[in-house]
C-alpha positions in Angstrom: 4.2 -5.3 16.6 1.0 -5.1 18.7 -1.9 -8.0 18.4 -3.9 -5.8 16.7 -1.3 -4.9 14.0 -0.5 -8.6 13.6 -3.9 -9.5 13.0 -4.1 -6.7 10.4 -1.0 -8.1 8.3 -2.7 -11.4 8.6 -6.2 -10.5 6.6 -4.2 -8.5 4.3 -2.1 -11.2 3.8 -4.9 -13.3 3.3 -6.4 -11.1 0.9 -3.4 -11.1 -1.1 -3.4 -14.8 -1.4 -7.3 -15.2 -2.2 -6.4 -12.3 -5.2 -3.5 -13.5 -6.7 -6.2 -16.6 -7.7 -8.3 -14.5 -9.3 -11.5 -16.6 -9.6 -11.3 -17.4 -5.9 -14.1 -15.5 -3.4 -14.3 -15.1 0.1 -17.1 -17.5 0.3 -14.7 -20.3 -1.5 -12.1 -19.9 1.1 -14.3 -19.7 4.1 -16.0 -23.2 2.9 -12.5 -24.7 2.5 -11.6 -23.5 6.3 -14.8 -24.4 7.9 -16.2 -21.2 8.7 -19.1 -19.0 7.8 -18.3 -16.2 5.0 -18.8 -13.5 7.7 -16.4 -15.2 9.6 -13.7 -15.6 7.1 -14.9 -12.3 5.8 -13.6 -10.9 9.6 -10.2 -12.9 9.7 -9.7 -10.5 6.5 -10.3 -7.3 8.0 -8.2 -8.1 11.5 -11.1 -8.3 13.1 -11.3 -12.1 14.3 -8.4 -14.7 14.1 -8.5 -17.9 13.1 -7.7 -21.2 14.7 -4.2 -22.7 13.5 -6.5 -25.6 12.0 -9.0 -23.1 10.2 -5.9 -21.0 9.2 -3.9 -24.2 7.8 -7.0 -25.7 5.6 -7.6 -22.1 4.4 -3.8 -21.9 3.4 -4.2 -25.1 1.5 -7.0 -23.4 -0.4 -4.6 -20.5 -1.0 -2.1 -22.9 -2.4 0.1 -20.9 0.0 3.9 -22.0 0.1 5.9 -23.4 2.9 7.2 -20.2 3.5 4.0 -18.4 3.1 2.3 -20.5 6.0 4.7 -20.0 8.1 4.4 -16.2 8.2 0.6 -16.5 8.4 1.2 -18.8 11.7 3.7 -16.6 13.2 1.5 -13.5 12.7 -1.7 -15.9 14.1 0.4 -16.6 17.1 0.9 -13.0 17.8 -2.3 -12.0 16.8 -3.8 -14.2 19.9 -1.5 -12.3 22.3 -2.8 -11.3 25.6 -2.2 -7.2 25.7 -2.6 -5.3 28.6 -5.7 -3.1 27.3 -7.8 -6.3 26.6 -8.3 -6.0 30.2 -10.3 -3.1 29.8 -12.5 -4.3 27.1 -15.6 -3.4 29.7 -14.7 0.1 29.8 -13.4 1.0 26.3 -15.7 0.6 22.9 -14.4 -2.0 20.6 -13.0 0.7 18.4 -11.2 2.3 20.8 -9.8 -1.2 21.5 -8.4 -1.2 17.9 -7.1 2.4 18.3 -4.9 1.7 21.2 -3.9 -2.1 19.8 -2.5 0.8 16.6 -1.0 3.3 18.8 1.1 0.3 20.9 2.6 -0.1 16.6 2.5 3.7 15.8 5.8 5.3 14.9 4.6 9.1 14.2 1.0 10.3 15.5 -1.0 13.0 14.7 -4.2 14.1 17.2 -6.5 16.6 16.6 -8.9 17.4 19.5 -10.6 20.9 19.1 -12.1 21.9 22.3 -10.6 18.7 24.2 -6.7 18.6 25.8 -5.9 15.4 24.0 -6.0 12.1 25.4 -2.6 10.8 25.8 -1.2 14.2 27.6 -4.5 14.5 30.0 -4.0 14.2 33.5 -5.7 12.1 35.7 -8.1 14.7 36.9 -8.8 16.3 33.6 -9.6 12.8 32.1 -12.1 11.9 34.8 -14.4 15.4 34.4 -14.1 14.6 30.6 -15.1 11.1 31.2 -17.5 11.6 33.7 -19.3 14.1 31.6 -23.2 14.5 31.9 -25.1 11.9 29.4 -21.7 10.4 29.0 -21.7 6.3 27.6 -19.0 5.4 30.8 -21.4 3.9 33.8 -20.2 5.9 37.2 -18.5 2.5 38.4 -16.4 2.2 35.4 -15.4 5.6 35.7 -12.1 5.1 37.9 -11.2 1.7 35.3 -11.8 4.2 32.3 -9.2 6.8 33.9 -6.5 4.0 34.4 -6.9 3.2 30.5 -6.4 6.4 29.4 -3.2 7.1 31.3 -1.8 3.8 30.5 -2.1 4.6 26.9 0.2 7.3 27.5 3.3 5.0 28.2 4.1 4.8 24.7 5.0 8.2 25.0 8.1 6.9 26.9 9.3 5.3 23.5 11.5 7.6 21.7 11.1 6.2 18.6 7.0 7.5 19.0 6.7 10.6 17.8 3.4 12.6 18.9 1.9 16.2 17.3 -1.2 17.6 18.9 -3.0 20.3 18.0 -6.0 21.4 20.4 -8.2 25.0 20.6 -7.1 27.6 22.6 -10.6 26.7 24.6 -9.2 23.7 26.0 -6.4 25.1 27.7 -9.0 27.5 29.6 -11.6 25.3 30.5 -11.7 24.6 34.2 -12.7 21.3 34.6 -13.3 20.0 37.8 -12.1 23.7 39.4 -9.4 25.9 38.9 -6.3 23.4 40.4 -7.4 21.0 37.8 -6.5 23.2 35.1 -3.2 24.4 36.3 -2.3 21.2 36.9 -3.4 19.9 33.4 -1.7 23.3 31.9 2.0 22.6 34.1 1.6 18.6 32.7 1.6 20.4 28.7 4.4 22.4 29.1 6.2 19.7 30.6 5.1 17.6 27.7 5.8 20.3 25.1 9.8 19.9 26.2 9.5 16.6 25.6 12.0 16.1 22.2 9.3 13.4 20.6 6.0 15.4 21.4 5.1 19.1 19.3 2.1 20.5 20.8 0.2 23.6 19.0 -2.6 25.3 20.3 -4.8 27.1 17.4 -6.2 30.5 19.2 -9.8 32.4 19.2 -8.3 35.0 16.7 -7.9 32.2 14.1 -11.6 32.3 13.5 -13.6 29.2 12.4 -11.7 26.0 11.1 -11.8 22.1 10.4 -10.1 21.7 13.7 -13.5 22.3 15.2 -14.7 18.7 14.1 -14.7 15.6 16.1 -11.4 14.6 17.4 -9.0 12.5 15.1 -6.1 10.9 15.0 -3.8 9.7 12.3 -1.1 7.1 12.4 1.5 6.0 11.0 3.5 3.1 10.8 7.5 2.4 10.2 7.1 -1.2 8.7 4.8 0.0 5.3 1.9 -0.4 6.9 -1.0 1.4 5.6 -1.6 4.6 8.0 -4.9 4.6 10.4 -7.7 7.1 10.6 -9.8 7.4 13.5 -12.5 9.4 15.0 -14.5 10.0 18.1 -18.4 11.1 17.6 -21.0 11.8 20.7 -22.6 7.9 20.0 -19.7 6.3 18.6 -16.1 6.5 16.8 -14.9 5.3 12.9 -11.3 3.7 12.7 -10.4 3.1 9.2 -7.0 2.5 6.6 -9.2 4.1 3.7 -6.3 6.1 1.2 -9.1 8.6 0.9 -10.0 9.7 3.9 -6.3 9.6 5.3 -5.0 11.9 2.8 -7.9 14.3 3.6 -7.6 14.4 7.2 -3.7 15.1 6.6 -4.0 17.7 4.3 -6.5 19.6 7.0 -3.5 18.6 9.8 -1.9 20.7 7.8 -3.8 23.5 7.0 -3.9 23.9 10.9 -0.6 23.7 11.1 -0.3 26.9 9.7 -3.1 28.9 11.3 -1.9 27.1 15.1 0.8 29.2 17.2 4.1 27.9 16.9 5.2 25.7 19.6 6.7 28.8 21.8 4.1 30.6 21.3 1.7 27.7 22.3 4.2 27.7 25.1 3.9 31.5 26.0 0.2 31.4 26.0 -0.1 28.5 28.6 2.6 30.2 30.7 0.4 33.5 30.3 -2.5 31.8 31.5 -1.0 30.0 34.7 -0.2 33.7 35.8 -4.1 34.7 35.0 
C-alpha cells in the first residue's frame, strides 16, 4: 500500500465515521481537531494528513473505538511515508503525483493514449521529444529530472502481480520523434514489452476510422484490496484524477468498445514488425 493509497482509506475512513453520526458535519469535526473546515475537508479526500494529535481529538469526536483508532493511526503513519516520486514533486503536477502514488497500489491498469506510445512503455528518448514538446509546461532544465520520473514509474511493471493493457493509434507507432533511430528503438522496446506475460498491448489502425480513443489520454485502475477504481486524465493545461462510479464505468465501457475495433495482440505485433522493415 502506497502513501497515497493510505491516505485515501484514511478520509474514507473518516467519512464513514463522521456518517454513521448522522447529525455530525465536516465543520463539527474539524472544530473538535483544531483545524479549519477546508483542512479537515482535505484529510477526507486523501489530500492532506493529519497530525497524530489532530487525528486523535478528531477520533474522540467520532466516538471511534479502540480498534478503530488504531487503524486510522496505522494508515496516518503510512500515509506520512517518504516515496521515492515525492522527490520529483518539482517536475510532476500534483495530480500526476496522485496518479503514480495509485499506480505504486494498482493491481490491473488500463491506458489509453491515442496518438501517444503510452507512458510506462516509452523509452527514454521517445519520452524526452514528448516532454520537450514546443509550448510544453516542463521548463528545459527540468527536462532530464522529468525523463527519470517517467522511467522510474515503469518499475512496477516488474511486479507480476501488475497487470498492464495499452491501447494506442496506429499513428504513434509511426511518428519519428527525435529521428528515425528513435522510433525503431521505441518500436523494438513494444514488442519486447508485448511478450511480456502481464502487459497486452493493442494498437487501433487508420482503417478503423474515427473513435473515442482519439480523446485525451486515460488511465483506469484498479485495485485488489476493494478499493474504489481511479480515473485519470491528461489535458493540454492540466489533468483530472477522480474515483467518481460514473465516470469509471464510462471510460470502461469505451476501453472496451476499442477493444474490439484494436488489432489483436499479433496483429498489433505484425504491424510493428512490418514497420521496423519499412
Amino acid at each position: 500500500m502506497s502513501a497515497t493509497l493510505a491516505a485515501r482509506r484514511l478520509g474514507l475512513m473518516l467519512r464513514r465515521l463522521r456518517g454513521r453520526i448522522g447529525t455530525l458535519r465536516v465543520v463539527d469535526v474539524a472544530k473538535a481537531a483544531g483545524l479549519s473546515q477546508p483542512t479537515w475537508s482535505q484529510v477526507e479526500t486523501g489530500v492532506a494528513v493529519p497530525s497524530a494529535d489532530h487525528l486523535a481529538t478528531a477520533a474522540r469526536k467520532l466516538e471511534a473505538t479502540e480498534s478503530e483508532l488504531s487503524t486510522l493511526m496505522a494508515l496516518r503513519e503510512r500515509a506520512k511515508r517518504h516515496e521515492w516520486w515525492h522527490d520529483y514533486d518539482d517536475v510532476g503536477s500534483p495530480a500526476l503525483m496522485k496518479l503514480i502514488g495509485y499506480e505504486a497500489s494498482a493491481r490491473n491498469i488500463q491506458m489509453c493514449t491515442g496518438g501517444w506510445v503510452p507512458g510506462l512503455l516509452q523509452t527514454a528518448d521517445w519520452a524526452r521529444n514528448a516532454i520537450n514538446l514546443p509550448g510544453a509546461k516542463t521548463r528545459p532544465e527540468n527536462i532530464d529530472r522529468a525523463v527519470e520520473l517517467r522511467v522510474r514509474r515503469q518499475a512496477l511493471l516488474d511486479k507480476p502481480q501488475v497487470r498492464l493493457h495499452a491501447i494506442c493509434g496506429e499513428e504513434a507507432v509511426r511518428y519519428q520523434p527525435g529521428g528515425r533511430e528513435v522510433q525503431l528503438d521505441q518500436l523494438r522496446r513494444l514488442l519486447e514489452s508485448s511478450a511480456a506475460g502481464n502487459i497486452t498491448f493493442q494498437i487501433v489502425p487508420f482503417t478503423a476510422g474515427l473513435h473515442l480513443g482519439h480523446s485525451s489520454p486515460y488511465s483506469l485502475l484498479e485495485f485488489g484490496s476493494g478499493d474504489l477504481p481511479m480515473f485519470y486524465q491528461e489535458h493540454a493545461a492540466d489533468a483530472a484524477l477522480t474515483d467518481s462510479p460514473v465516470d469509471v464505468r464510462r471510460w470502461r465501457y469505451i476501453f472496451g468498445e476499442l477493444v474490439k475495433i484494436a488489432l489483436s495482440v499479433e496483429d498489433s505485433r505484425r504491424l510493428m514488425e512490418s514497420i521496423l522493415k519499412e
